[in-house]
Kinemage of the C-alpha trace (Angstrom):
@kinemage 1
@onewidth
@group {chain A} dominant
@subgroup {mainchain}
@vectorlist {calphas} color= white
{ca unk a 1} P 0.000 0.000 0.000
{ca unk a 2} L 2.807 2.682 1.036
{ca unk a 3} L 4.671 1.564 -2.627
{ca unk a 4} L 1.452 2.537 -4.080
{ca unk a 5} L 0.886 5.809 -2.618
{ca unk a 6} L 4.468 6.909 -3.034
{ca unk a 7} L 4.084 6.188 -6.851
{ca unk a 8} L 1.160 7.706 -6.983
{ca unk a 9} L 1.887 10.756 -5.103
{ca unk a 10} L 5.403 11.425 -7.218
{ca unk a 11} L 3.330 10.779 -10.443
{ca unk a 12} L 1.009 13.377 -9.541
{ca unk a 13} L 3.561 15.943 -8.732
{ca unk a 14} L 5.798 14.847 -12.075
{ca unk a 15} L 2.524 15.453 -13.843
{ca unk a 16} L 2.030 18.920 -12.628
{ca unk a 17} L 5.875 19.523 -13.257
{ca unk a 18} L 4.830 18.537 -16.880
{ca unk a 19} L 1.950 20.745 -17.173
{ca unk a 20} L 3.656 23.974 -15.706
{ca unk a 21} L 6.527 23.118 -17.960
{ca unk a 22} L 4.119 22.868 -21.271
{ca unk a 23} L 2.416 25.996 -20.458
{ca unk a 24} L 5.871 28.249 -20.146
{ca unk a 25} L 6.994 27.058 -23.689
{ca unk a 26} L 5.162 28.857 -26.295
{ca unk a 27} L 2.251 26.899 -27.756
{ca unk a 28} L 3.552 24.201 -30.386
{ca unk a 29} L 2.930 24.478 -34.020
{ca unk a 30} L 4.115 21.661 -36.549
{ca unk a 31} L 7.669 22.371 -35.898
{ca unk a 32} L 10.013 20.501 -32.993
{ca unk a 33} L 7.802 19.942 -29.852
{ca unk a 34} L 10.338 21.773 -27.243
{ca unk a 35} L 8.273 21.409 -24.188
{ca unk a 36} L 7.945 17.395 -24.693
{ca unk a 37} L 11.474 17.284 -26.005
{ca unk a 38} L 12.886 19.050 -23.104
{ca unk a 39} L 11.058 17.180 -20.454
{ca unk a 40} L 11.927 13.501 -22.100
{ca unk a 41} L 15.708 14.541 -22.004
{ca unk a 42} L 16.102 16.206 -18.571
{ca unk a 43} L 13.950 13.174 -17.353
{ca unk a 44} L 16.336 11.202 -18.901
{ca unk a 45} L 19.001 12.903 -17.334
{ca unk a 46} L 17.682 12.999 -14.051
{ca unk a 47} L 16.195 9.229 -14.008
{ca unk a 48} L 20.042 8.447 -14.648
{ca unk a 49} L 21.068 10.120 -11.302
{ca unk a 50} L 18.383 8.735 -9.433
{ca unk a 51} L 20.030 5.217 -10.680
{ca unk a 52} L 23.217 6.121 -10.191
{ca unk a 53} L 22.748 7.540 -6.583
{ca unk a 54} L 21.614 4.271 -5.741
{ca unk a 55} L 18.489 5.425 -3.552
{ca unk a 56} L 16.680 3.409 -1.128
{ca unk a 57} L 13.808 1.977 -2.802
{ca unk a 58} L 10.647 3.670 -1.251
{ca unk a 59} L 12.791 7.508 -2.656
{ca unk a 60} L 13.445 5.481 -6.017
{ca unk a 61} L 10.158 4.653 -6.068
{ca unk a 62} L 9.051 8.247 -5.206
{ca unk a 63} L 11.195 10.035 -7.567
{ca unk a 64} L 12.130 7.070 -10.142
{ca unk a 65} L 8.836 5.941 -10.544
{ca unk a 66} L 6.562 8.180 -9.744
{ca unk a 67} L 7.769 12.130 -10.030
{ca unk a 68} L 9.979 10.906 -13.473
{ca unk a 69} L 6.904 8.493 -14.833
{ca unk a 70} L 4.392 11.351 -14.445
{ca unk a 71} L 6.703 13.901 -15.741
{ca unk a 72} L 8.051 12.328 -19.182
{ca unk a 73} L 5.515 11.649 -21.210
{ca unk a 74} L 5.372 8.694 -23.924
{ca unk a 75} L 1.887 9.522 -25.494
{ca unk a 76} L 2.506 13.137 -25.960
{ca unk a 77} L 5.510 11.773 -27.946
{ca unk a 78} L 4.249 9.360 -30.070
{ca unk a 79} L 1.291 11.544 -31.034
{ca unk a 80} L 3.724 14.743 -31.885
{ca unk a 81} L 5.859 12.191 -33.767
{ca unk a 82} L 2.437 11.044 -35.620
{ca unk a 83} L 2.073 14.972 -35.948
{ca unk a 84} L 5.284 15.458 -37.746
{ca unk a 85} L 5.135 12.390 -40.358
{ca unk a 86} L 2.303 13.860 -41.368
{ca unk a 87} L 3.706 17.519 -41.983
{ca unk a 88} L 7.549 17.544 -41.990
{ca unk a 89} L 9.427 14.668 -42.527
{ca unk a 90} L 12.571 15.815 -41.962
{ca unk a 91} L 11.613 17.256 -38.370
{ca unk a 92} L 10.061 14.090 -37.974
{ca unk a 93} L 13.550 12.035 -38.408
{ca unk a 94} L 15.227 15.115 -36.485
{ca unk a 95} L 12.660 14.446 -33.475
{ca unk a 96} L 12.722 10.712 -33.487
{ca unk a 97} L 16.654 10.321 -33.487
{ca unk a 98} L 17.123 13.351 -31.190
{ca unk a 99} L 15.042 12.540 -28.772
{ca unk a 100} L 16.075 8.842 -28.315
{ca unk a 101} L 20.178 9.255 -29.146
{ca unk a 102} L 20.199 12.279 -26.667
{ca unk a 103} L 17.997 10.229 -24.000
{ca unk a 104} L 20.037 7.360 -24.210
{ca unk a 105} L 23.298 9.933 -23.602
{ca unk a 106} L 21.689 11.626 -20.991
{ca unk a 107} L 20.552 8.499 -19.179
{ca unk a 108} L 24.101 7.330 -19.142
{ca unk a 109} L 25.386 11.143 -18.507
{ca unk a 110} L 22.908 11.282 -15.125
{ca unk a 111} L 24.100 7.390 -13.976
{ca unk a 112} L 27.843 8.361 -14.349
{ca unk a 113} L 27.115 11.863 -11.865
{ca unk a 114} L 24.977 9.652 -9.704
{ca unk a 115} L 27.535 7.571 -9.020
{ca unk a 116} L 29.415 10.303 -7.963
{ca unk a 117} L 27.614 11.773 -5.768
């Protein structure tokens, strides 16, 4: 039950993070989604540390799990990706290979500083 509630409680705070974060960038068009784009990578990033810190796991579960799950958002992606075939193929590619070659980079990036720290 506490597993449950820490997940839950994290996701609903990553989710607001999210929101607030959407709402500063200026409203997307069919070019590069910067809000989502941002938010996958620095999740990326800072899922990494969390890993690499090595945290207890009811705070991995808080922060891993639930703040970083609610924050980064897999649908939003997809659908802008679905978005972009549609309209600009080359920002599609741009998108797709950015987002998942500089995730992957930053995931390793935030495990080496975690393990650190």
């Amino acid at each position: 039950m506490i597993e449950t509630l820490l997940v839950g409680s994290g996701a609903a705070i990553g989710a607001m993070l999210r929101f607030a974060l959407n709402n500063y960038f200026e409203p997307q068009t069919k070019r590069l989604p910067r809000a989502t784009f941002f938010i996958n990578l620095s999740g990326s990033l800072l899922l990494g540390i969390f890993f690499g810190v090595h945290l207890s796991d009811p705070v991995y579960l808080f922060l891993g799990t639930g703040i970083m799950g609610g924050y980064t958002t897999f649908s939003t992606y997809n659908f802008e990706l679905f978005v972009l075939w549609k309209h600009d193929r080359p920002m599609f590619y741009r998108y797709l290979f950015g987002s998942y070659g500089l995730g992957l980079l930053l995931s390793f990036v935030g495990i080496v500083i975690g393990s650190k720290i």
